[in-house]
C-alpha positions in Angstrom: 32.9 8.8 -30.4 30.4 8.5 -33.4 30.0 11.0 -35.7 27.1 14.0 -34.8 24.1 13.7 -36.9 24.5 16.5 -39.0 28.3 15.8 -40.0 26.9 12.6 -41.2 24.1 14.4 -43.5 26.8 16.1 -44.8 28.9 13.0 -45.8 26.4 11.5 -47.7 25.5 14.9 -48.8 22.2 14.2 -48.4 22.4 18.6 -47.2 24.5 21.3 -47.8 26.6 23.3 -45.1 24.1 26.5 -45.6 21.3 24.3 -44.9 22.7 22.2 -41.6 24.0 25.6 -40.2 20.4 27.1 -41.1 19.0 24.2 -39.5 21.5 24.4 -36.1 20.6 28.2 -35.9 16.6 27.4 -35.6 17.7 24.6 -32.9 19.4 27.0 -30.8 16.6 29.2 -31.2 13.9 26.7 -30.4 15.6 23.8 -28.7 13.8 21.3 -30.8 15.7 18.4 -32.7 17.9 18.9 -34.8 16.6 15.9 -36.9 12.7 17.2 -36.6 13.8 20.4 -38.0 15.4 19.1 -41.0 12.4 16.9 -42.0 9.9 19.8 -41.6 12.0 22.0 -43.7 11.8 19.0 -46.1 15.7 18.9 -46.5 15.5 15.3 -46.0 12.7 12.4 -45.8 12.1 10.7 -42.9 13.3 7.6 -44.2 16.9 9.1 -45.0 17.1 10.3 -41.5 16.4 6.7 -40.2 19.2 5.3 -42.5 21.2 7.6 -40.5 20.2 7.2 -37.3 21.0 3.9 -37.9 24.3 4.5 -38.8 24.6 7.0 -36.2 23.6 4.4 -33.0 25.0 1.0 -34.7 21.3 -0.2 -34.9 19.1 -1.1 -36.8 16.4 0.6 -38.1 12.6 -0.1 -39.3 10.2 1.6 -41.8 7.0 1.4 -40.0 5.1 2.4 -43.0 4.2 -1.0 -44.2 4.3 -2.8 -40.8 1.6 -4.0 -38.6 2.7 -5.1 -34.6 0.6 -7.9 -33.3 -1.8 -7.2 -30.8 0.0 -9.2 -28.3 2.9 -7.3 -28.6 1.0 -3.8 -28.1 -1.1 -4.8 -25.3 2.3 -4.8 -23.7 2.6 -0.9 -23.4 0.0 1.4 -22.4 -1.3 3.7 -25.4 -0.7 6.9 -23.6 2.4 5.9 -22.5 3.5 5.1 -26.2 2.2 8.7 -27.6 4.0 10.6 -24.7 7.1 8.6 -24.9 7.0 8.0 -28.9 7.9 4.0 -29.0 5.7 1.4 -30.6 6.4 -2.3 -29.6 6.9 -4.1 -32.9 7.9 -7.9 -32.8 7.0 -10.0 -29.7 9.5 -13.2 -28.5 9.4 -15.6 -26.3 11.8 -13.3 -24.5 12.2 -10.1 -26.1 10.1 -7.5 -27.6 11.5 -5.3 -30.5 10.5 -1.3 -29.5 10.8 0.9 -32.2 12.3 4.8 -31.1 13.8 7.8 -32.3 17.0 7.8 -29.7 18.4 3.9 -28.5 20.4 5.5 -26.8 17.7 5.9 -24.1 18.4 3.7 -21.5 16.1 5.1 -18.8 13.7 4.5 -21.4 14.5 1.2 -22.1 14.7 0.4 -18.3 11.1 1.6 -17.9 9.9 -0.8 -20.7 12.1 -3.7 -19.3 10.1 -3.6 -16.1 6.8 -2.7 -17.7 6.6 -5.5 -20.0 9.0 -8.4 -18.1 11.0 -8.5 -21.6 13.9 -7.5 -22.3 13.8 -4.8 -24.9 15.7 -4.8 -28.4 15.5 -1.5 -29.2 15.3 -0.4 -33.6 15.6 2.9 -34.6 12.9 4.9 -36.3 12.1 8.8 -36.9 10.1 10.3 -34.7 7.7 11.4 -37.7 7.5 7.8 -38.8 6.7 6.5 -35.1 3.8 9.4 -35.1 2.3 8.1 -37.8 2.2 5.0 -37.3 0.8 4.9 -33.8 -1.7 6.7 -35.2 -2.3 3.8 -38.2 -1.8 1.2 -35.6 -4.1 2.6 -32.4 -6.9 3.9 -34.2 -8.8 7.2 -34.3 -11.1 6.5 -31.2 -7.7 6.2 -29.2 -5.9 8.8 -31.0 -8.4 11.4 -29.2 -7.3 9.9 -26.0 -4.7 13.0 -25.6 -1.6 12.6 -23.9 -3.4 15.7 -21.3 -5.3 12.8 -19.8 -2.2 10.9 -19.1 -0.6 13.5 -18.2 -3.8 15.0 -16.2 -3.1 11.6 -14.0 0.3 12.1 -13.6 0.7 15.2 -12.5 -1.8 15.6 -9.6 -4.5 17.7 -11.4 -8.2 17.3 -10.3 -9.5 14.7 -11.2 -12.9 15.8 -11.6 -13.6 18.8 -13.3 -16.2 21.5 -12.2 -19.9 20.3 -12.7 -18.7 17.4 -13.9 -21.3 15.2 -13.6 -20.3 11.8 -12.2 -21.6 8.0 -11.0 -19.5 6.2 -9.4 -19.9 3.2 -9.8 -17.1 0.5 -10.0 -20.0 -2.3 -11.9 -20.6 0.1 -14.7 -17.2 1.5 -14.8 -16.0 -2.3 -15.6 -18.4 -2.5 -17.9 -17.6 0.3 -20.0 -14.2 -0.3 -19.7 -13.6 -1.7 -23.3 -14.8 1.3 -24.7 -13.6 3.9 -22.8 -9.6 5.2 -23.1 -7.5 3.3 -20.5 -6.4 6.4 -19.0 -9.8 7.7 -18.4 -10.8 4.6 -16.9 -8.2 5.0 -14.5 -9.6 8.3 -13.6 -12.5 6.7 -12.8 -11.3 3.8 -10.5 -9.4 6.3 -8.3 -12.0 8.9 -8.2 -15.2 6.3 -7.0 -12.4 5.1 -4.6 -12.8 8.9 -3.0 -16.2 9.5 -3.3 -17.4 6.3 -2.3 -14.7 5.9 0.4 -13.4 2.6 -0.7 -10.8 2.1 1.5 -9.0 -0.8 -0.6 -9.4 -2.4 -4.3 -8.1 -6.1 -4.4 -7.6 -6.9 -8.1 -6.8 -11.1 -8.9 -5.8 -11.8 -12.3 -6.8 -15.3 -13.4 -5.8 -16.8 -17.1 -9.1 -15.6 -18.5 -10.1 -13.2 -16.5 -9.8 -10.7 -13.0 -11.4 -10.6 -9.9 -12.0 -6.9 -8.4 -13.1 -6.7 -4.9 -13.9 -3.6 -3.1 -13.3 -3.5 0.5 -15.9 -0.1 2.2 -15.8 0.1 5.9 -13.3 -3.0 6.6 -15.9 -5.1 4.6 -15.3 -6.9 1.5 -18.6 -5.5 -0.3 -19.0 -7.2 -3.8 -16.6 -9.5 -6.0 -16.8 -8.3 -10.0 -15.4 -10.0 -13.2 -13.3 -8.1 -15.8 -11.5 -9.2 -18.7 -7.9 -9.3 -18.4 -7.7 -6.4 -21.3 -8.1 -3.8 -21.3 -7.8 -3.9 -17.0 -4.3 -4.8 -17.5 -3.1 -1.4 -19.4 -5.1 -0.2 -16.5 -3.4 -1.0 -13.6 -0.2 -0.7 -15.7 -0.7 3.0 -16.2 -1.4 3.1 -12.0 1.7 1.7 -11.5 3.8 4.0 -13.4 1.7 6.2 -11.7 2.8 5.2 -8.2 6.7 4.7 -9.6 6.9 1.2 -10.0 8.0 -0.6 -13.4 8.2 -4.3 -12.1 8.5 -7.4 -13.8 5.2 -8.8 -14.3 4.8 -11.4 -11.3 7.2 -9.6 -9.2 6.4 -8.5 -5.7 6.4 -4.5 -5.7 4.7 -1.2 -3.7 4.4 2.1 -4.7 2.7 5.0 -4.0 1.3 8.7 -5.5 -0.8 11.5 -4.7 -3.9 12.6 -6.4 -6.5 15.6 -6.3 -10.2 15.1 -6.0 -12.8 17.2 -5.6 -10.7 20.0 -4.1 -9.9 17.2 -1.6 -6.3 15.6 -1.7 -5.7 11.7 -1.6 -3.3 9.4 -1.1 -3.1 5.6 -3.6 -1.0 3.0 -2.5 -0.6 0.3 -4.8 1.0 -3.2 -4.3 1.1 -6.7 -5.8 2.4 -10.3 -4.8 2.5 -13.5 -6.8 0.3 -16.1 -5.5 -0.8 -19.7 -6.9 -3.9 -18.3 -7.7 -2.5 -15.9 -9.5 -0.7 -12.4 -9.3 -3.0 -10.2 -6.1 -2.5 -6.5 -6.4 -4.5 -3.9 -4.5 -5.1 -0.1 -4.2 -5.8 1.7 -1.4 -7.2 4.9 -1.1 -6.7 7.2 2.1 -7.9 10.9 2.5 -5.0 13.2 3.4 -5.2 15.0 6.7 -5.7 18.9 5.9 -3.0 20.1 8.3 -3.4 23.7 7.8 -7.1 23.4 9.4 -7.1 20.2 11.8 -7.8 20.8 15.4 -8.6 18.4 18.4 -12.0 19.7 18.8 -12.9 18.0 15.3 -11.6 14.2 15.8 -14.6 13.1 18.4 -13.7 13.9 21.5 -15.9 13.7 24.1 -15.3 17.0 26.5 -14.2 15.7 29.9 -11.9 13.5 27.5 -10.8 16.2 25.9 -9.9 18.7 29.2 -7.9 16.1 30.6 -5.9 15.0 27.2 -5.3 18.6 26.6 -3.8 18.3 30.2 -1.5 15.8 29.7 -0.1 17.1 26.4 0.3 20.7 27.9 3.6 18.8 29.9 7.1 19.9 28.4 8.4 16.2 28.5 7.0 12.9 28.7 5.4 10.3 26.2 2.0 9.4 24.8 1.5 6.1 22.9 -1.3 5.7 20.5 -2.5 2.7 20.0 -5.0 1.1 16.5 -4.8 -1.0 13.8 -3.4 0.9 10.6 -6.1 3.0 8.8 -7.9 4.3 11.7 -6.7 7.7 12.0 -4.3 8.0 14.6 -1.6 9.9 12.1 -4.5 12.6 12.1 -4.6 13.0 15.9 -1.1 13.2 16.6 -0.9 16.2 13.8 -4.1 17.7 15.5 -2.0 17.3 18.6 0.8 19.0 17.4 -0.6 22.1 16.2 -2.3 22.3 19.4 0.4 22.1 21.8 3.5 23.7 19.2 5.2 27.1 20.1 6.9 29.5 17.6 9.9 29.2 19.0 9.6 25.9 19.6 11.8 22.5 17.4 9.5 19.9 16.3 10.7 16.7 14.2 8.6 13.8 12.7 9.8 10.6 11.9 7.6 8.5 9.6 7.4 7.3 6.5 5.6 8.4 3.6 3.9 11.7 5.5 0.6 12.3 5.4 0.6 16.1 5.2 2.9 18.9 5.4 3.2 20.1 8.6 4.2 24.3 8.9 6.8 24.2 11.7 7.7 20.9 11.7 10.8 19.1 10.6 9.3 16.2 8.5 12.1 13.3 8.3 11.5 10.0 6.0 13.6 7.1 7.5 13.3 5.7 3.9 15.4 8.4 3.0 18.4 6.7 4.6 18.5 3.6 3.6 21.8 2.5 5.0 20.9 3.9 8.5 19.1 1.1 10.2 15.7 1.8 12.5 17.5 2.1 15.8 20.7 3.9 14.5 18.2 6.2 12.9 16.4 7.0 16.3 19.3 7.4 18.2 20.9 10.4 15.8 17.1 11.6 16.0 17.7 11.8 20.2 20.7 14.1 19.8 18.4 16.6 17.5 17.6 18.6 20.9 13.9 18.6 19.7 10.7 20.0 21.9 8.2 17.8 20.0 9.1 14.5 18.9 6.6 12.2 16.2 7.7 8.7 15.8 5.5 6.6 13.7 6.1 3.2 15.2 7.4 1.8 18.0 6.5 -1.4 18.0 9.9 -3.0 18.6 11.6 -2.9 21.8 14.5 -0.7 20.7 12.3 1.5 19.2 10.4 2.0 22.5 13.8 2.4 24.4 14.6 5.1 22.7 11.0 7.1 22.9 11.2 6.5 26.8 14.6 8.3 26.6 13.8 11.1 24.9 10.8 11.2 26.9 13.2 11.2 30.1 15.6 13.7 28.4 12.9 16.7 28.2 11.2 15.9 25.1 7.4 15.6 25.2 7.0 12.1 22.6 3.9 11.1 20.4 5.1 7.5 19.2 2.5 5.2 17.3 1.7 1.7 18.0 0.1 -0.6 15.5 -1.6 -2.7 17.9 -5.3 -3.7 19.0 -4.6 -3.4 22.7 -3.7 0.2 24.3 -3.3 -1.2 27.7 -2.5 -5.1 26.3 0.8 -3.2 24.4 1.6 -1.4 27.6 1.5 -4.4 29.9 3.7 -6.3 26.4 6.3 -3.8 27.0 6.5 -4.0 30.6 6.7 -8.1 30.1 9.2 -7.4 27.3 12.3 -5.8 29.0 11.9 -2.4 28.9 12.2 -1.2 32.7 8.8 -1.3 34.5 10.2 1.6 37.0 11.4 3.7 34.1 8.4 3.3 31.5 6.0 4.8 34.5 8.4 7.4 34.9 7.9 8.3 30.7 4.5 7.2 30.3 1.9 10.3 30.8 -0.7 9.0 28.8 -1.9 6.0 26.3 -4.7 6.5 23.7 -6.6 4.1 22.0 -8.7 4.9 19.0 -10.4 3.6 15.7 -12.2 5.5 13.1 -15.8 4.4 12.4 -18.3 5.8 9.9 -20.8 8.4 10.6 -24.4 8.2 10.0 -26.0 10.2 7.2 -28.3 12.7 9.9 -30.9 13.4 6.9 -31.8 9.8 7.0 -30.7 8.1 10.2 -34.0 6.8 11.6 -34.0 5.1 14.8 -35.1 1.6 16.5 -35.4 -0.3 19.7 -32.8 -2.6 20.0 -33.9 -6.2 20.9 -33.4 -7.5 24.5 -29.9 -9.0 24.5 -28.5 -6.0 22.7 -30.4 -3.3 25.5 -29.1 -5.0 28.2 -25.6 -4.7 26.5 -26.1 -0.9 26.2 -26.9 -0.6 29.1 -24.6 -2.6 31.4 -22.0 -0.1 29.1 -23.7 3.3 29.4 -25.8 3.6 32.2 -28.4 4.6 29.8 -32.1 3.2 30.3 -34.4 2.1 27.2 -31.5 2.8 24.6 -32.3 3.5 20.9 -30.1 2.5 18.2 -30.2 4.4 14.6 -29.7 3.1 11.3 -29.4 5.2 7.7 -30.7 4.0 4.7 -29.5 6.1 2.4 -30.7 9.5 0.7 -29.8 11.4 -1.9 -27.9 13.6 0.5 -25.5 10.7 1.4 -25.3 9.5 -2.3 -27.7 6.5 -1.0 -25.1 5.3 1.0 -26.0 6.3 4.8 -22.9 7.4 5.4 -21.0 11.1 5.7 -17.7 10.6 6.8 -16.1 9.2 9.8 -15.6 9.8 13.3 -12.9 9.0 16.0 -14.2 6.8 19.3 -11.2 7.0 21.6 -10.1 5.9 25.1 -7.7 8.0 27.0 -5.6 6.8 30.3 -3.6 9.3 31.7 -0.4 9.3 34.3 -1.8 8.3 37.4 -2.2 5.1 40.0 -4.4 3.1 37.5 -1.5 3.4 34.9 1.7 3.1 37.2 -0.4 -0.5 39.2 -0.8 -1.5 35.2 3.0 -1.0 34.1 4.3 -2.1 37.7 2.6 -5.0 38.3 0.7 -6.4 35.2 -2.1 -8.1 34.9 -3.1 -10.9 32.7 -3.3 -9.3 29.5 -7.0 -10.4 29.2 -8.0 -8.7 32.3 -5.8 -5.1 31.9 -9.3 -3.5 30.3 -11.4 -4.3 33.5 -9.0 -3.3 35.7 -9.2 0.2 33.9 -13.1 -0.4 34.1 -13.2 -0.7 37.5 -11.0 2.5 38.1 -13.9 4.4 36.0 -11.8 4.8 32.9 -14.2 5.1 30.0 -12.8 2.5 27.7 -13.1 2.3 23.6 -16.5 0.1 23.3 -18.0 2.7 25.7 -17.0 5.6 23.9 -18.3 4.1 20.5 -21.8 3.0 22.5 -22.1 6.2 23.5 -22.1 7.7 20.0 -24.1 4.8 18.7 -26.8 6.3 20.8 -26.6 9.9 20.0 -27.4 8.4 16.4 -24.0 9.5 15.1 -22.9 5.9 14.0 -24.1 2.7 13.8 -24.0 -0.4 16.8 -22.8 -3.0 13.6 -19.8 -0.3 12.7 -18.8 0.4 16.6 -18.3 -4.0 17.2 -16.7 -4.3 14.0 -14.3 -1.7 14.8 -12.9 -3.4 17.4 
């Protein structure tokens, strides 16, 4: 083993022992470096401490002070993420970039840039006073006051907007303003106008010359913008060290953070593919459930609805499916649904990745967390758990359903998610599929279907007759004569939007003859909903009509729900 850095000061007696064990004795008190605290005492300059360092890690060292990095090799690494992790890329290659730091010896570090920048990383030693200074030289004083607090403000989960701060979002101007603004703080920026104006996804495109940004609100793609590929790239590289991820540029990745806004807590998803076009990444933005105040009574329900799902779920065993395309709320119902029907003394377990909100009570279990237990070995140690409640997030597959009907049958009462159109098109698939027609009635005590539509802004929602094709529509579904329709243009109420959140349109079949004709002998799946029509079940586009006509969303949002 090498020799310790002080020893070797005192070989080349560059110190005397009074001053190394002066030195140590501050150390201990403070915990700072041993090397910083000889160089602020002036004991040694910072270019003899790099000549040792070099000795010290066989590598070589550099004296920054009269060297300039190229731009290219920079752009590589994020300015905040240089200042709080003190390297400065020096010397870019075809296949390597030269990173100047204090300790080589950093391989997490060096790890971390490795993925960042696609290079591999041949690391020269440098004191950390010299890499200060010169990433103050070489960034400038407009980015030195970009503090490392912002980074870290980002990282950490604080609030991204401060009290009265005052604040437009707009993803056009912040684009535009993106060459002048810190990269950190434009990041700020992207994932806070992705809360407030309930963008539910940003696709990003990166051409040779430029990238594409596209904003998806309300399952539409709204606009298409143009940025220059820097500073946008430092961007989304900060979000993905954000979110965990220090891929190869070009590689396929996912990761995924938390982030506070407005008092209001968030969750950012970000992923990226290679494509010939180009590498695609996009963020997603969904607002986290608040568990501690959730009830049924706030997801949409309509009363009688409600009575006789609050029925159902009241049983001590059985299962519920619930059935929607991702992003449409069901993982909020099923909590609701929880902390409606759990006991005190009562066992209830989740199984789903990446959970939306803590849940008081319940035992939250990621199957991520395992990674060597496969989906249906996973499910099957879950059976043997002896819960009361049992959450599975998806179970889509026919094992997966095997083993919800069989806790169901065992004395558990079963939520299990299905990421499906079709409530009753997945339950006549599974009875199709294998899974015992006879013992799936016997488990199945209800099926919900559901998607999560925009609500109107009610300061501004003005309403209109429909034309003829449409009123006959509304009123072949809701028995309704003359129907009005409303639409919201925007106010400053609704931040010109027309919109104020969203609201669940649901349909709810319950245990009973309709349900056990559908899983015993089943009908073509194009004809399961009007079998369920005919029985007076209200189904999903009824619901949503319904709603439409109370004025509390729109006729375009209910269709393109579904």
């Amino acid at each position: 083993m090498g020799k310790r850095i002080g020893e070797m000061l005192l070989d080349y007696q560059l110190i005397s022992k009074n001053q190394l064990e002066d030195a140590m004795a501050e150390q201990r008190r403070t915990g700072d470096k041993l090397g910083d605290i000889i160089i602020k005492r002036g004991m040694v300059s910072a270019d003899d401490l790099e000549y040792i360092l070099s000795r010290q890690f066989a590598t070589p060292s550099l004296n920054l002070h009269n060297y300039q990095p190229s731009p290219e090799a920079l752009s590589l690494i994020p300015n905040w993420y240089m200042k709080k992790n003190l390297v400065v890329p020096v010397e870019l290659t075809e296949k390597a970039l030269t990173v100047a730091m204090a300790d080589p010896r950093n391989f997490k570090l060096i790890d971390e840039l490795r993925f960042m920048t696609g290079k591999r990383i041949s690391p020269v030693v440098a004191s950390v006073y010299n890499i200060r200074d010169a990433l103050i030289r070489f960034l400038g004083e407009k980015v030195e006051e970009e503090s490392d607090d912002e980074g870290e403000a980002l990282r950490e989960g604080m609030d991204l907007l401060t009290d009265g701060e005052e604040f437009q979002p707009r993803v056009e101007d912040i684009l535009t303003q993106a060459a002048s603004t810190p990269n950190s703080e434009t990041a700020r920026r992207i994932l806070a106008t992705m809360a407030l104006e309930k963008l539910s996804h940003l696709h990003f495109l990166k051409k040779p010359s430029k990238i594409e940004i596209s904003a998806r609100v309300g399952g539409v793609i709204e606009k298409t913008y143009r940025s220059a590929r820097h500073p946008m790239l430092n961007v989304i590289s900060i979000l993905k060290v954000r979110a965990g991820v220090y891929s190869a540029e070009g590689s396929p990745f996912e990761g995924a953070f938390t982030a506070k806004i407005n008092q209001n807590h968030y969750r950012f998803t970000i992923s990226g593919l290679p494509t010939h076009e180009g590498e695609h990444l996009v963020l997603s933005c969904v607002k986290e459930p608040d568990a501690e105040t959730l009830t049924l009574a706030d997801l949409g329900f309509y009363p009688n609805m409600l009575a006789n799902y609050k029925k159902t779920i009241a049983r001590k065993h059985g299962l519920i499916l619930y059935v929607a395309p991702s992003l449409n709320g069901v993982t909020t119902t099923m909590y609701a649904t929880l902390k409606e029907v759990m006991k005190p003394d009562s066992i209830a377990i989740s199984y789903e990745r990446d959970s939306k909100a803590r849940l008081p009570g319940v035992l939250q279990v990621d199957p991520d967390l395992s990674p060597n237990v496969e989906q249906g070995e996973g499910l099957r140690i879950l059976l043997s758990q002896d819960s009361d409640y049992l959450l599975i997030d998806d179970v889509s597959t026919h094992m997966a359903m095997r083993s919800a009907v069989h806790a169901a049958l065992g004395g558990t009462l079963v939520l299990a998610r299905v990421k499906e159109k079709s409530a009753l098109g997945f339950v006549v698939k599974m009875a199709n599929s294998g899974v015992s027609p006879a013992i799936l009635a016997s488990a199945l005590v209800g099926v919900v279907g559901q998607r999560l539509v925009e609500m109107l802004c009610p300061a501004c929602a003005k309403h209109y007759e429909p034309v003829e094709q449409i009123r006959n529509e509304l009123e072949k579904l809701t028995g309704i004569e003359d129907p009005l329709l409303h639409r919201a243009p925007g106010c400053k109420n609704c931040g010109k939007t027309g919109r104020v959140g969203n609201l669940g349109i649901f349909e709810f079949f319950p245990a009973g003859k309709t349900l056990q004709k559908i899983i015993m002998d089943p009908p073509p799946a194009s004809a399961v909903e009007e079998v369920a029509r005919k029985a007076g079940l209200r189904l999903l586009i009824q619901d949503g009509m319904m709603k439409a006509l109370e004025g509390k969303v729109s006729y375009e949002q209910v269709h393109a729900s579904l």
